[in-house]
C-alpha angles and dihedrals in degrees: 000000000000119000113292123192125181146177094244108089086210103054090038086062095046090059093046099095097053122136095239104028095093092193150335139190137183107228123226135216092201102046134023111257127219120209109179101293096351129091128190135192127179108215116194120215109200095183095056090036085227133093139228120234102206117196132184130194114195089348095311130122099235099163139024106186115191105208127166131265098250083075100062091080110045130059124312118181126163123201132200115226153174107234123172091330088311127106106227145181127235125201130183126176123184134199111253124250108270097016091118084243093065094139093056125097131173118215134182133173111210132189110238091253081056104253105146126238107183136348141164157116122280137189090227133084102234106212091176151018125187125190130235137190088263107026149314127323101199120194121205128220084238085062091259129133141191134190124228109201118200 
């Protein structure tokens, strides 16, 4: 079964202990989280109305992603993955229920030494990803899909 991550804490940690999923983590916006060598801590900017997902990998700051504020408050998970021969990271945030942009979602795909690979906004809720040998296959809460090639 390829790695699977979804918006649904309860299905996220039902894929967890698979085979081929290396790790997952649901991030927090009140405490840092630690997934193996990652570690991950939601900054809100109140000024800019936005907030800064900080992650490190081995102690260093790789990625600095600016989201918006209607994301503090959803759900934020992060997945570690194979991907065409490249460990990479996956992160998904989405807007939480009532924040009058509840069908939008942000998702990037990093390398561990933090390059990006892909990363942007979408109008859809995504509710899962799931990663291929060359790339990301994403599922919308509408029943649509789209397919992300690396």
């Amino acid at each position: 079964m390829p790695p699977v991550i979804t918006s649904n804490p309860s299905a996220l940690s039902a894929v967890q202990g698979a085979p081929d999923f290396l790790a997952s983590a649901i991030i927090s916006a009140d405490q840092p989280v630690s997934m193996g060598a990652y570690y991950f801590q939601v900054v809100p900017i109140r000024a800019m109305k936005s907030l800064l997902l900080q992650v490190h990998y081995q102690e260093q700051a790789i990625i600095a992603a600016h989201l918006p504020a209607m994301f503090l408050r959803g759900a934020m998970l992060a997945a570690s993955a194979v991907i065409g021969g490249h460990d990479c990271l996956l992160l998904t945030a989405n807007a939480a229920p009532g924040s009058g942009a509840a069908a939008k979602s942000w998702f990037g795909i990093f390398r561990h030494d933090g390059k990006r690979l892909s990363a942007s906004s979408l109008d859809q809720q995504i509710v899962r990803a799931r990663a291929h040998e060359d790339g990301i296959a994403l599922f919308f809460a509408n029943g649509d899909s789209m397919r992300i090639k690396l």
